[in-house]
N, C-alpha and C positions, 0 to 999 in steps of 0.2 A: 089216819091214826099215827101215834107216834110208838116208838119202840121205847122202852125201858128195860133197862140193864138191872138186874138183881143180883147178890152173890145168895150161894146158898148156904144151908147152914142143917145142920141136923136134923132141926123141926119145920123145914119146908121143905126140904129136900121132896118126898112122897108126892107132894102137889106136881111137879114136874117131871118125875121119874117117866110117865108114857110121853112127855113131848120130846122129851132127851132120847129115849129109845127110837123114836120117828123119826129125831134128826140124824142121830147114828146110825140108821138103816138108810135113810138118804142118801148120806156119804158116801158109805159103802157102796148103795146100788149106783154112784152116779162116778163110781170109780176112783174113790178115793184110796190109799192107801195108809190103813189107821189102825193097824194090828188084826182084821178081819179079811176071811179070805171069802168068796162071793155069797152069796146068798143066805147071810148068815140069820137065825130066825128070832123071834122075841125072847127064848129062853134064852139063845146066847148073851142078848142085849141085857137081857134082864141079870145075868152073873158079872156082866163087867161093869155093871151099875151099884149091885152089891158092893164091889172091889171097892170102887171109887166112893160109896156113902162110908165104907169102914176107916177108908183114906182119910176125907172130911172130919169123920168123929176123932179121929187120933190124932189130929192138926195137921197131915201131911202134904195136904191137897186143898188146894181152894177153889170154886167151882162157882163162875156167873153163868150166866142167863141171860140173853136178849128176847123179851118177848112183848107182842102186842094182844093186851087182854090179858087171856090166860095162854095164848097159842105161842110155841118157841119157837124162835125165827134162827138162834144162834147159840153158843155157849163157846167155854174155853177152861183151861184149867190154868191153875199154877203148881206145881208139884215144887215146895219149901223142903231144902237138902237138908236134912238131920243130922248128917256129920258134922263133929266139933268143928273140921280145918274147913267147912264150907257153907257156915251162915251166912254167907254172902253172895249164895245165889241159889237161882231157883229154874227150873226148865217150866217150858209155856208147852200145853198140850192138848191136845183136838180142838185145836181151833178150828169150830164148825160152823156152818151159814146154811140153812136149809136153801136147797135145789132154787128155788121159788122167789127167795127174798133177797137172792145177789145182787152184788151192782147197787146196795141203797146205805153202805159206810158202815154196814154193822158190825164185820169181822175189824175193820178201824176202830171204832168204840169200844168192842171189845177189849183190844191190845193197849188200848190204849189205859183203861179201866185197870189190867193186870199190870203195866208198867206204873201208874200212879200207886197203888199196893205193893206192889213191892218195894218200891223208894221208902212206903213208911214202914214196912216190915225189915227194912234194912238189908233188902236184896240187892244189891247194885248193879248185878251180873245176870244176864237172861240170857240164857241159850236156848236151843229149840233146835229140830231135824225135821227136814219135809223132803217132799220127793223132790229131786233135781227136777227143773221144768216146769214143773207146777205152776198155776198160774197163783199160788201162795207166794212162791218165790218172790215174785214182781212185788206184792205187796208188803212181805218182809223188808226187801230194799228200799223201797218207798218210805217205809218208817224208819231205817236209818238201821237197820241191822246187816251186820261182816257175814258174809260167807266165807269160811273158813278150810271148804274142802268138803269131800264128802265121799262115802264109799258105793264102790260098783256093785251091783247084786245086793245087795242091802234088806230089803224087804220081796216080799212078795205081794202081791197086788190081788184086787180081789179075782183078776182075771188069769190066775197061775202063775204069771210072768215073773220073773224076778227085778224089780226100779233101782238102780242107784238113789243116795239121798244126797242132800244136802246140808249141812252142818252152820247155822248162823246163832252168833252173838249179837248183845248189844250193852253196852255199859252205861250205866246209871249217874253208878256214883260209884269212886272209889271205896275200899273200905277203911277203916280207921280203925289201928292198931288196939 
């Protein structure tokens, strides 16, 4: 089967709200560090999905999908900066790949899907935070994104700990005055 990339939009969104909850509970339980602390339950999933469809509907957030059939193997976001001094970029966020379906290019398709949308959105500038170490890391460099530095203690993890992150850009396109 092959996997296919969707973005979402207002009036699909509903159709993938429980695959997107399953892949954010995978993360979580598989130790990712993504604003959730351990074993967080579907009502929590189910509020930060809220967040993210009010996001969607007020332009802020743009939200794909990698899935085969109807099942979600993947997703990611683009969160587009609203401020007047910063139409010209946008932060990449939860970039997700169920437990399951790693190792088959889809967080690659992914990034790569939010880096062509943004070029025509006029975003030129991608930044993004993941945990130092990460095996994200690897493939952020891979595609040609700076590490810039990153702070100690940063987040917490689902496992109480506190992770340093890591801090990377990538530029597009200039912007034009």
């Amino acid at each position: 089967m092959s996997v296919t990339l969707q973005r979402l939009d207002s009036t699909n969104f509903a159709n993938y709200r429980e695959g997107l909850s399953v892949l954010l509970l995978d993360a979580i339980n598989d130790g990712a560090s993504i604003g959730f602390l351990a074993d967080p339950d579907e009502r929590e999933a189910a509020e930060y999905f809220a967040q993210v469809h009010a996001a969607m509907t007020d332009g802020s957030l743009l939200l794909w999908v990698a899935h085969e059939q109807s099942r979600v193997l993947g997703s990611v976001q683009l969160s587009l900066c609203q401020k007047p001094n910063g139409l010209n970029r946008a932060e990449i966020q939860k970039l997700l790949v169920l437990s399951t379906a790693r190792r088959r290019g889809i967080a690659r398709l992914l990034m790569q899907t939010v880096e062509q949308e943004a070029v025509t959105r006029k975003r030129g500038l991608l930044y993004l935070d993941t945990e130092a170490g990460s095996d994200a890391e690897r493939l952020y460099r891979h595609l040609g994104y700076q590490c810039i530095g990153g702070l100690p203690d940063y987040a917490c993890g689902p496992d109480g700990t506190y992770r340093a992150n890591a801090i990377y850009y990538k530029t597009l396109a200039r912007p034009s005055p």
